[in-house]
MIVO-646123 format. One record per atom (N, C-alpha, C): residue in one letter; x, y, z. Coordinates in steps of 0.2 Angstrom, whole numbers, padded with zeros to 4 digits, always signed. Each point is the difference from the previous one (the first is absolute). Example, Ala and Ser with C-alpha at 12.3 -4.5 7.8 and 13.67 -1.06 7.14 Angstrom:
<sites>
A+0066-0028+0039;A-0004+0006+0000;A+0004+0006+0000;S-0002+0005-0004;S+0004+0006+0001;S-0004+0005+0003;
</sites>
This chain:
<sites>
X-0007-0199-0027;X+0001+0007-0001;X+0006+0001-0005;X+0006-0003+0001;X+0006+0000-0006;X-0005-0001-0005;X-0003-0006-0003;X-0002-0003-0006;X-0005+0007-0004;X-0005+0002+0006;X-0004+0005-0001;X+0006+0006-0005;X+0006+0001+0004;X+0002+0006-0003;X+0004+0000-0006;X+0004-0008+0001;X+0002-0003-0006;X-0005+0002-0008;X-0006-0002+0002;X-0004+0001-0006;X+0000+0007-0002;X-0002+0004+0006;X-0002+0007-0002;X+0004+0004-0002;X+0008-0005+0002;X+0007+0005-0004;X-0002-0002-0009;X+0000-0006-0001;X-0002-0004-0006;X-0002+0007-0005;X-0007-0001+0003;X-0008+0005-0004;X+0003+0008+0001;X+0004+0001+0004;X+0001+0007+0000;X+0008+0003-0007;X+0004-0004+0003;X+0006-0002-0005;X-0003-0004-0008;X-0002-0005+0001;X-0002-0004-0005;X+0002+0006-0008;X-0008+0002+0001;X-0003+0006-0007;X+0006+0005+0000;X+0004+0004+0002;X+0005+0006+0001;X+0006-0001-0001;X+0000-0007+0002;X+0008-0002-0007;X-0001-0002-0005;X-0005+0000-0004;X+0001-0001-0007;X+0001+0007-0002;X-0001+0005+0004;X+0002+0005-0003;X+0008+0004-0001;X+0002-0001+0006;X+0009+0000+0000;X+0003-0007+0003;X+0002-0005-0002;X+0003-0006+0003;X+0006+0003+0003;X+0003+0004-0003;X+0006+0000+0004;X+0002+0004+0006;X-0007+0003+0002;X+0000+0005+0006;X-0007-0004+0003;X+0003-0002+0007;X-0003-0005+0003;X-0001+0005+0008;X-0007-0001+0001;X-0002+0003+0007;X-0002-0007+0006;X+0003+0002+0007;X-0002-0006+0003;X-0002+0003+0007;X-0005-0001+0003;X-0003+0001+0007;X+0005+0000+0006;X+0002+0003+0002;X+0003+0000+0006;X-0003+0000+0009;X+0004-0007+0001;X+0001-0002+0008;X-0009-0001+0001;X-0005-0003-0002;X-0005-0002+0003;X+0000+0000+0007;X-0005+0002+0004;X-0001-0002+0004;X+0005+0005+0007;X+0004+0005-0003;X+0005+0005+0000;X-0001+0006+0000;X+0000+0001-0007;X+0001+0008-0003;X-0008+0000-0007;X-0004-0006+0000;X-0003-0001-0005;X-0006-0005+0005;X-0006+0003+0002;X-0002-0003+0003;X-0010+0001+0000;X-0003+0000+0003;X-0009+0000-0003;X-0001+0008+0001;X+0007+0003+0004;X-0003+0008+0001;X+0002+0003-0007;X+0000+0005+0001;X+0005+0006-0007;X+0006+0001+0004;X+0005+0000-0006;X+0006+0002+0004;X+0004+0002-0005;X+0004+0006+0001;X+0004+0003-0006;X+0008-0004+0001;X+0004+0001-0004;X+0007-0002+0001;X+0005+0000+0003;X+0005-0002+0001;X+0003+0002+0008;X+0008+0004-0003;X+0001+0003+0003;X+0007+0002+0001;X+0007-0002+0006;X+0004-0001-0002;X+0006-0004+0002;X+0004+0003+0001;X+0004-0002+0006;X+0007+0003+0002;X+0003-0002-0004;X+0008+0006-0001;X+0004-0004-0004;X+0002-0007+0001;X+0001-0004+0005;X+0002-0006-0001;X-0006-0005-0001;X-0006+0004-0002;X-0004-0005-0002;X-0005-0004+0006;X+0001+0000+0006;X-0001-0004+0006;X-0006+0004+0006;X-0002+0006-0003;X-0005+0003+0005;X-0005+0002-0008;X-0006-0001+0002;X-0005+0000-0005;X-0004+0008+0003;X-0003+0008-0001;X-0006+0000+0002;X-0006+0001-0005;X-0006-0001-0002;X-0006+0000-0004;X-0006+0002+0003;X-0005+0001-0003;X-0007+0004+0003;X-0003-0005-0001;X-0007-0002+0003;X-0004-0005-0001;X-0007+0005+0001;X-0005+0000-0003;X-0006+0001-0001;X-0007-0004+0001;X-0004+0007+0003;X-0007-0004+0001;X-0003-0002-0006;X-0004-0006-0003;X-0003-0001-0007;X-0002+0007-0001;X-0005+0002+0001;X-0001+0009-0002;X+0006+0003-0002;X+0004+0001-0005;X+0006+0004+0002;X+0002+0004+0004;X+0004+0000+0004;X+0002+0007+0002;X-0006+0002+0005;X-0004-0001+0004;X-0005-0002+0005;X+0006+0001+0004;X+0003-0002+0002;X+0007-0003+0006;X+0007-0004-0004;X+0004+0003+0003;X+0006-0004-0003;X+0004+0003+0004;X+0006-0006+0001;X+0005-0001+0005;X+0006-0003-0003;X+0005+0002+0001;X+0007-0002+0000;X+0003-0007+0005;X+0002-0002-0003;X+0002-0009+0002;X+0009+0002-0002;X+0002-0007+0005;X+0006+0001-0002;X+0002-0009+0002;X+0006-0003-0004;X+0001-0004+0001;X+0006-0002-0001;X+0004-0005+0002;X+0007-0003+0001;X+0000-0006-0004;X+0004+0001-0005;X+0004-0007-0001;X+0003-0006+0003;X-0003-0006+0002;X+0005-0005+0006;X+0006-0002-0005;X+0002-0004+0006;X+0007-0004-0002;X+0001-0005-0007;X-0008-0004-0001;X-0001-0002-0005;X-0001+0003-0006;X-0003+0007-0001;X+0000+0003-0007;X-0006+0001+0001;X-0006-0001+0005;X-0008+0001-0001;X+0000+0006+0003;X-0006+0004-0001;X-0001+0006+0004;X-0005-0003+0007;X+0002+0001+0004;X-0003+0001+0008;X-0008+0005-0001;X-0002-0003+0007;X-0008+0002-0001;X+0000+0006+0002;X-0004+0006-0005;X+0000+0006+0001;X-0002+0005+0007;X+0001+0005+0002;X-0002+0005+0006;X-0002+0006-0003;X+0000+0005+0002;X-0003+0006+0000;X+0007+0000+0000;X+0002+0006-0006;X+0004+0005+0003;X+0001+0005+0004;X+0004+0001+0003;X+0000+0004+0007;X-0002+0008+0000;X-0001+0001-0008;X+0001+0008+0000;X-0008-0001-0003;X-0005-0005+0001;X-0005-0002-0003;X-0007-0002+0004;X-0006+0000-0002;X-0004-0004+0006;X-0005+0005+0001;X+0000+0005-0001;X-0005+0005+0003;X-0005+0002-0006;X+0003+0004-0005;X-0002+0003-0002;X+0000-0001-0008;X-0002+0001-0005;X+0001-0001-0006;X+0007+0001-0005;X+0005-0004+0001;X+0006-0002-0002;X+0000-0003-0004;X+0004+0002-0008;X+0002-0004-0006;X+0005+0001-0003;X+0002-0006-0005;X+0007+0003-0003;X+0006+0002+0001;X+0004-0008+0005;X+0004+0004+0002;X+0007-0001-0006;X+0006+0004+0003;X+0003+0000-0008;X+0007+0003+0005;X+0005-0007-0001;X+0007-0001+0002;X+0004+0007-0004;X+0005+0003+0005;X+0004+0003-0005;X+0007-0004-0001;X+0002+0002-0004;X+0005-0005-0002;X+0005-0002+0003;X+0001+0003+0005;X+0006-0002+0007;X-0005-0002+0003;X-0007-0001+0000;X-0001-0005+0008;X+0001+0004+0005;X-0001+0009+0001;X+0000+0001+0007;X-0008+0007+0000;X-0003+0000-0005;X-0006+0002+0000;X-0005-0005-0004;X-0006+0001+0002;X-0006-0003-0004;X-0003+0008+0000;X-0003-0001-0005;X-0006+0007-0002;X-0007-0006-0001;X-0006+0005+0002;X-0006-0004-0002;X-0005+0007+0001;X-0005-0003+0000;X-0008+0002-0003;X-0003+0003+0009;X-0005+0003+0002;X-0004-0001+0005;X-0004+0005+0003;X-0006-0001+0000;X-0003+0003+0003;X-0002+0004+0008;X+0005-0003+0004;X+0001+0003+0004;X+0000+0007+0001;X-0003+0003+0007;X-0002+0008-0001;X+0008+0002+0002;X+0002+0006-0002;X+0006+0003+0005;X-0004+0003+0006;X+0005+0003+0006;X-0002+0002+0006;X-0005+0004+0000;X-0006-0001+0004;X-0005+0005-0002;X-0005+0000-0004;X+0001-0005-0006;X-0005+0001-0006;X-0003-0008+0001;X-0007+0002-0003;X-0005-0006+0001;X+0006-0006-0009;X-0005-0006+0001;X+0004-0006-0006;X-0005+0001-0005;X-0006+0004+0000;X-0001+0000-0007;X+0001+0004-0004;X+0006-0003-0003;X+0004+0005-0008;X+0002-0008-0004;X+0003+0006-0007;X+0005-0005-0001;X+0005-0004+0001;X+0003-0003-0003;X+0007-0003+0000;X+0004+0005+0001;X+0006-0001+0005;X+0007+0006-0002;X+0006-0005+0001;X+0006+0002-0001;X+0006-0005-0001;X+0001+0002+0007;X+0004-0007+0003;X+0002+0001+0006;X+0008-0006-0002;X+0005+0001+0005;X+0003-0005+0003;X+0003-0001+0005;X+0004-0005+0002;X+0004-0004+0004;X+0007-0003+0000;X+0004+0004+0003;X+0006-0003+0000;X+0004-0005+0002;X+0003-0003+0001;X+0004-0007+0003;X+0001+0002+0005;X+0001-0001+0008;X+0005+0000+0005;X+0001-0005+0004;X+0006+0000-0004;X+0004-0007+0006;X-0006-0004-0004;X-0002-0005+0003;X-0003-0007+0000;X-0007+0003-0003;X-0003+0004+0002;X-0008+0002-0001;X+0000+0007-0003;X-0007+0002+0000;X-0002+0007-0003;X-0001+0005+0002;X+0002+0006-0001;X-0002+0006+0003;X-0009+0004-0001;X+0000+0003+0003;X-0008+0005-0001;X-0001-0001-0008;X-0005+0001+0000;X-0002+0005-0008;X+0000+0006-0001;X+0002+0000-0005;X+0003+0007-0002;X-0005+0002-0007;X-0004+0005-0001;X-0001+0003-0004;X+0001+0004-0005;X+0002+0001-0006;X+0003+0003-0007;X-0004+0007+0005;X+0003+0006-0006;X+0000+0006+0003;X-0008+0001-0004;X-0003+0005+0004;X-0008+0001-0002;X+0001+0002-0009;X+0006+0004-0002;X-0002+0002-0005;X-0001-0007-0008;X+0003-0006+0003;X+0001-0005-0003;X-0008-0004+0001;X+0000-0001+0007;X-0007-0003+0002;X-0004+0004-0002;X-0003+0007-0002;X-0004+0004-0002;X-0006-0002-0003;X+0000-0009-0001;X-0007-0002-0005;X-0002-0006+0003;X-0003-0002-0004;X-0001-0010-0001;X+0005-0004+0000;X+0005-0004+0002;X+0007-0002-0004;X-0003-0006-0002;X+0003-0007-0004;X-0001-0003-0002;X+0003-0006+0001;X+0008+0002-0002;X+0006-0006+0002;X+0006+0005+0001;X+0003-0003+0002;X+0008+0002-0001;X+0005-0003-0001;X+0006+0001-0004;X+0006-0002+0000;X+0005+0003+0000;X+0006-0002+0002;X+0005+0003+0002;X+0008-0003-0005;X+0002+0005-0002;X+0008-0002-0004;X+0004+0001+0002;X+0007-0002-0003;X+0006+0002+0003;X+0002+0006+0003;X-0004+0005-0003;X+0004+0006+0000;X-0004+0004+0002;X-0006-0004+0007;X-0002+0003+0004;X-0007+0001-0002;X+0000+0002-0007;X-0006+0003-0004;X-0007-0006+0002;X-0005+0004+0000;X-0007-0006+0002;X-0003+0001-0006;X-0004-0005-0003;X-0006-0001-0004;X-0006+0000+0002;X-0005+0004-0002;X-0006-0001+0006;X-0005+0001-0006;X-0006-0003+0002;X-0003+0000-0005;X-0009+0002+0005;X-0002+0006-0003;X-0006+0002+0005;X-0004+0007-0003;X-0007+0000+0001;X-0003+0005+0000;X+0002+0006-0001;X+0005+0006-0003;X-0001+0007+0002;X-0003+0004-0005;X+0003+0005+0005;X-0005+0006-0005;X+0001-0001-0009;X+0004-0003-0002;X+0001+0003-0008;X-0002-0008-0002;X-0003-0003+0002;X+0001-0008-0003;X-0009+0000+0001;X-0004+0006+0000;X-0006-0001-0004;X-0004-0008+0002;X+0000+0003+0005;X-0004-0008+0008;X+0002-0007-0003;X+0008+0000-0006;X-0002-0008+0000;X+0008+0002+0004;X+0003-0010+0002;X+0005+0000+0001;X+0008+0003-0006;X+0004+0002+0003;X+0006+0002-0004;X+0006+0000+0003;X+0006-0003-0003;X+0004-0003+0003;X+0006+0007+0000;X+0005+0000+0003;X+0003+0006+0005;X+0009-0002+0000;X+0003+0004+0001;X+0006+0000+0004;X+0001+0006+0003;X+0002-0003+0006;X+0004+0003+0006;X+0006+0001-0001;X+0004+0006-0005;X+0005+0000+0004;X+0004+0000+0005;X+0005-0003+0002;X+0005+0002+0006;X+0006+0003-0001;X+0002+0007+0005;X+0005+0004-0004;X+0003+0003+0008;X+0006-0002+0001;X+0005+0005+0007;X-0006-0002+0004;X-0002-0010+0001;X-0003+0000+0006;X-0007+0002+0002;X-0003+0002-0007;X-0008+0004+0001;X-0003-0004-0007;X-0008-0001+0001;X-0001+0000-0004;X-0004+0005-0003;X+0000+0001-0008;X-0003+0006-0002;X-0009-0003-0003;X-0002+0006-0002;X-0006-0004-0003;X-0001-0002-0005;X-0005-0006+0003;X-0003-0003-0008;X+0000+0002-0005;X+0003-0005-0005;X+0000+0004-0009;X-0005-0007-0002;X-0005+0002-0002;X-0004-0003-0007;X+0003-0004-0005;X+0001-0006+0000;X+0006-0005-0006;X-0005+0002-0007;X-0006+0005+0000;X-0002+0002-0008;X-0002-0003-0003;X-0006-0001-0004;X-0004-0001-0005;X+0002-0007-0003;X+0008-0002+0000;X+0004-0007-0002;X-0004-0006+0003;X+0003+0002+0007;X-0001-0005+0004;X-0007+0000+0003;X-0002+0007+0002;X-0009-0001+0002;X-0004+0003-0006;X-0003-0006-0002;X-0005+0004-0005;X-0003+0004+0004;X-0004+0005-0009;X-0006+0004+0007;X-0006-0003+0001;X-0003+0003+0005;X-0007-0003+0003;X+0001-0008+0002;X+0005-0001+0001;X+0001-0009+0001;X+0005-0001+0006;X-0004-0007+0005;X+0002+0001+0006;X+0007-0004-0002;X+0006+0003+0002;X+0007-0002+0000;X+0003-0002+0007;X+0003-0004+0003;X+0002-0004+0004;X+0003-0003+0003;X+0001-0003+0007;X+0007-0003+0002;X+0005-0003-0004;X+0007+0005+0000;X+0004+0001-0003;X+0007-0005+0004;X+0002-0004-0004;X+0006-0003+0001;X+0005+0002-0004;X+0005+0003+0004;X+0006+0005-0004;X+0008-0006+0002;X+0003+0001-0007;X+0006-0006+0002;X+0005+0004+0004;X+0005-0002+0005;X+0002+0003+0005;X+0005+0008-0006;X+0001-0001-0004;X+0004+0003-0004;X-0004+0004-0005;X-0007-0001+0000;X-0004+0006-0003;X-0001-0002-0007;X+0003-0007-0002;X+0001-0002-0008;X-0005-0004-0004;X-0007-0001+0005;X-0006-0001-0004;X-0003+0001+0007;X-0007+0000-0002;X-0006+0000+0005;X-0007-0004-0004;X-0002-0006+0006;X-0006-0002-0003;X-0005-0001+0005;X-0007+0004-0002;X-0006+0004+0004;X-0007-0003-0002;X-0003+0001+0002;X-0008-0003+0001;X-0003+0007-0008;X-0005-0002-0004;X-0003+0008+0000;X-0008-0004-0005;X-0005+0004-0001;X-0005-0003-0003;X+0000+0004-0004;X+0003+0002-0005;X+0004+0001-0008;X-0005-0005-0005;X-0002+0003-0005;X-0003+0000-0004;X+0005-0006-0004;X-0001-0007-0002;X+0005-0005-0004;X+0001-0005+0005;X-0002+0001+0006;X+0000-0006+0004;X-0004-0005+0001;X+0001-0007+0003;X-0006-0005+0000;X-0001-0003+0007;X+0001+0004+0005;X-0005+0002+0005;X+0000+0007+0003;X-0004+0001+0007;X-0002+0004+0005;X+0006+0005+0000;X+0004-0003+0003;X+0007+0001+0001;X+0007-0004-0004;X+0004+0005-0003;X+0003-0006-0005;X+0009+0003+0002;X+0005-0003-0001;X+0006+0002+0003;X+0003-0002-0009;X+0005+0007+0002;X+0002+0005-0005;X+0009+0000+0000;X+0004+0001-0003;X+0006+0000+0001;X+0004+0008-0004;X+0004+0004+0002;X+0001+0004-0001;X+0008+0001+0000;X+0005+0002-0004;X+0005+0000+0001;X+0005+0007-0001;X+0006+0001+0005;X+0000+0010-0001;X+0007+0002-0001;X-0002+0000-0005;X+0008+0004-0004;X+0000+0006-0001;X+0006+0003+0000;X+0003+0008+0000;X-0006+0002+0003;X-0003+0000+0006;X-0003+0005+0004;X-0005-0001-0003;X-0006-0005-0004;X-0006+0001-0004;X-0001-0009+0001;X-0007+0000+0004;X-0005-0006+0000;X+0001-0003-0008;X-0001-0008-0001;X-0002-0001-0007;X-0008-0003+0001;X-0003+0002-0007;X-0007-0002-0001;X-0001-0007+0004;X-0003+0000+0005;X-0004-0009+0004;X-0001-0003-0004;X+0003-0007+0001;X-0002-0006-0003;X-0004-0004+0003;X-0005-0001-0001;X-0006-0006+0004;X+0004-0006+0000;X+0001-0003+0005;X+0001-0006+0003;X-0003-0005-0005;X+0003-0007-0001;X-0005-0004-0005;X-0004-0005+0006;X-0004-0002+0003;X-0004-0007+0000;X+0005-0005+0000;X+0002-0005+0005;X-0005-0001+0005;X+0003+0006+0005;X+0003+0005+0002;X+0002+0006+0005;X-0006+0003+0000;X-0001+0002-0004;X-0008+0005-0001;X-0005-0007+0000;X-0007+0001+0002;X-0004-0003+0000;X-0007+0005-0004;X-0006-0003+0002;X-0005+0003-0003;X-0004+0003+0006;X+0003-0001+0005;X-0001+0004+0008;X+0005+0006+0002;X-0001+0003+0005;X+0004+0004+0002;X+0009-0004+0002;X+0005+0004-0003;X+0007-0003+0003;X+0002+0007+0001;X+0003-0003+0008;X+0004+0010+0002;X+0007-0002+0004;X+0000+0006+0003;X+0005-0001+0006;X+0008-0004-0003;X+0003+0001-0002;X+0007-0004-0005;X+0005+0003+0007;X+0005-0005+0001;X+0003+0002+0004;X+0005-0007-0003;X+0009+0004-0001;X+0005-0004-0001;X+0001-0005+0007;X+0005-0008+0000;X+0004+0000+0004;X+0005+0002+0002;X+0004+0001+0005;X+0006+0006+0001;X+0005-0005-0005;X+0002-0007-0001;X+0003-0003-0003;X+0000+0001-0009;X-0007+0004-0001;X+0000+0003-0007;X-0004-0007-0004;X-0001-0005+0003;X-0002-0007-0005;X-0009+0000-0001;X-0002+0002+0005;X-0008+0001+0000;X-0004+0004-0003;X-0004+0001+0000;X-0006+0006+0000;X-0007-0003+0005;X+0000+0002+0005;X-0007-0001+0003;X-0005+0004-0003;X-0008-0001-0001;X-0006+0004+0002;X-0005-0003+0001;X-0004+0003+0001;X-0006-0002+0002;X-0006+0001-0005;X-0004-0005-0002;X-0004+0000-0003;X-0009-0007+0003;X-0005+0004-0004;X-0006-0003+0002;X-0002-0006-0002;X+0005-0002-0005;X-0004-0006-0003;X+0000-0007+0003;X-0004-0003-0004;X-0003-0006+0006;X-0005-0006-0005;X-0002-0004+0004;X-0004-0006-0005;X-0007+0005-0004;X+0000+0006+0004;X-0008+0002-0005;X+0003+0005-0006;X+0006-0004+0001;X-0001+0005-0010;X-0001-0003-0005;X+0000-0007+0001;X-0001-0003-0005;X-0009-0005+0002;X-0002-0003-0006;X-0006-0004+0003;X+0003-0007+0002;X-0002-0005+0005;X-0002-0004+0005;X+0001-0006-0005;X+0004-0004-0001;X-0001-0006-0005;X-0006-0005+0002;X-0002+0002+0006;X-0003-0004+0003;X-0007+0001+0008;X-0003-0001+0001;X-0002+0003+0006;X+0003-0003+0006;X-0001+0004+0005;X+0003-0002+0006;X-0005+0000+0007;X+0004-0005+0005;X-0004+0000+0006;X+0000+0005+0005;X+0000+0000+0006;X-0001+0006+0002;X+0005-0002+0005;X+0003-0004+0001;X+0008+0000+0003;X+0006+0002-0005;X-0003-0003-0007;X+0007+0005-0003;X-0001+0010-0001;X-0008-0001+0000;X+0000+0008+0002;X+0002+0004+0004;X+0000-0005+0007;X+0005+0004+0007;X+0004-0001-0003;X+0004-0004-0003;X+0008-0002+0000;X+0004+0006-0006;X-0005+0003-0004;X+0003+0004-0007;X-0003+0008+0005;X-0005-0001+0002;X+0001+0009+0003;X+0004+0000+0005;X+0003-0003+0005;X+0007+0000+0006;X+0004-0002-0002;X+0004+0001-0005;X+0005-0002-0004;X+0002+0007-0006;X+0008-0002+0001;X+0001+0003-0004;X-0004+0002-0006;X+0001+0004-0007;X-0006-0002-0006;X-0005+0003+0000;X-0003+0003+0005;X-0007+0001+0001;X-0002+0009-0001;X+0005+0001-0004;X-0002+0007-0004;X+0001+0005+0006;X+0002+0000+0006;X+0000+0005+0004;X+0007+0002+0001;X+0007-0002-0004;X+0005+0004+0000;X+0005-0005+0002;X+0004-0002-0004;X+0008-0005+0003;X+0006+0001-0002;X+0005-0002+0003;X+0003+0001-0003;X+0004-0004-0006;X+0002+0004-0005;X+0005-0003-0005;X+0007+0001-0001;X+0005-0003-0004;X+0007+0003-0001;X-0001-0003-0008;X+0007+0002-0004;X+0004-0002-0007;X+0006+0001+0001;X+0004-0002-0004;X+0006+0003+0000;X+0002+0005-0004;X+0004+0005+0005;X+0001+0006-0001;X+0006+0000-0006;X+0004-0004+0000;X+0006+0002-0006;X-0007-0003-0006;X-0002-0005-0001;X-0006-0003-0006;X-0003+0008-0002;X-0004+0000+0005;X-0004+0006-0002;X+0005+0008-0003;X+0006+0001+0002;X+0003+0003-0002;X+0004+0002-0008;X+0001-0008-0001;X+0003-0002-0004;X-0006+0002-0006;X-0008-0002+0002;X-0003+0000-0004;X-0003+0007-0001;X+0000+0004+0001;X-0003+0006+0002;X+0006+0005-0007;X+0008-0001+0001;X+0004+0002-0002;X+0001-0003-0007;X-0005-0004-0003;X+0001-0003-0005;X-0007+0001-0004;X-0003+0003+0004;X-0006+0004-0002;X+0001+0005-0006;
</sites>
């Protein structure tokens, strides 16, 4: 199995650094956080040492569930469980706030009374003591639609990216104010950052608000889903940069989510040995061995380095 994924990192990597060598993309935790399901990226307590992420039915989004896992004494991550605020019901996304005493995430769960077939709406959970409290629901006028993702910054504000009325049935990415402890409504980030008619996407906001890098299928990219970088001075988004290859792929890449350490960028992306042709034919135990495996075009996860890609973006 190692050998099988050794290759498939090869064939997946191989072609997509000839296009930037100095921005290197590498597979994370096989077997972990990267495995034959779909699974989006995780998010980290500040000290780096509690992991939670969504793992997915091959259908997307069919069912998905929140995992959580522990760093041992060695440096490895511990075998995953069900998050505790997880397990029932269609859970995604979950997303640390920067003290480590709330997660925000995705889920379709009904409130009291209403049947589960809706949308998504933003829910969260707060730390107590050792464990989690209830779930807590955003105020209806926020959850009012489809949601999509969430992020939360320093200054309490959240990014959401989802369905409403003004975003013309595609996705459009948002900010939440927070002001004296309330949050106000959603303002539309405008025509910059979501193009029109085009679906725009989970939003990763740096804790300080000083770039944002998002999924969107913008016209100039070279795949499904392409990750974009944006940077915000005096109050005004700047024009998105497309990510260069090997970050971007010719597949979908979404869901960008920092280390609290600042040195990473995780996402998630589909790609896998069928993007390219087979050098060769295979038997049908390397068959099994490439579709339960990492690779296998059904969602893993990735990282780069986040000062690299920085660095590179800024010299754009």
């Amino acid at each position: 199995m190692k050998k099988t994924i050794a290759l498939l990192l090869t064939i997946i990597a191989g072609t997509a650094n000839a296009q930037s060598p100095a921005l290197k993309v590498e597979l994370v935790e096989p077997g972990v956080f990267s495995t034959a399901a779909g699974e989006l990226p995780p998010t980290f307590s500040p000290d780096g040492k509690t992991a939670f992420w969504s793992v997915s039915t091959p259908s997307y989004a069919r069912w998905i569930v929140i995992l959580q896992s522990q760093k041992g004494a060695n440096g490895s991550w511990l075998a995953p469980t069900v998050a505790p605020f997880s397990g029932q019901w269609i859970d995604a996304d979950p997303f640390f706030t920067e003290d480590g005493k709330r997660v925000y995430f995705l889920s379709r769960r009904p409130l009291t009374g209403e049947t589960p077939e809706r949308g998504y709406r933003i829910w969260y959970v707060n730390r107590e003591g050792n464990s989690w409290g209830a779930p807590v629901a955003l105020p209806a006028e926020i959850n009012n639609s489809d949601m999509h993702y969430v992020a939360p910054v320093r200054s309490g504000a959240l990014y959401i990216a989802g369905i409403r009325q003004d975003s013309n049935n595609q996705g459009d990415i948002y900010k939440v104010p927070f002001a004296n402890g309330v949050w106000q409504a959603p303002v539309n980030l405008g025509p910059t950052i979501n193009a029109p008619n085009i679906h725009d996407t989970t939003p990763y906001v740096a804790p300080d608000e000083s770039y944002m890098i998002y999924a969107t299928s913008r016209q100039g990219g070279v795949g499904g889903l392409d990750l974009y970088i944006s940077f915000h001075n005096g109050g005004v988004w700047s024009t998105p940069k497309l990510l260069p290859e090997p970050i971007n792929s010719r597949v979908r890449d979404f869901c960008p989510i920092a280390s609290p350490d600042g040195q990473w960028l995780y996402f998630s992306s589909d790609r896998g040995f069928a993007d390219e042709p087979l050098k060769a034919p295979v038997n049908y135990d390397a068959v099994k061995k490439m579709l339960n495996a990492p690779g296998n075009s059904v969602g893993d996860v990735y990282r780069t380095s986040l000062p690299a890609l920085l660095t590179w973006a800024r010299g754009q």
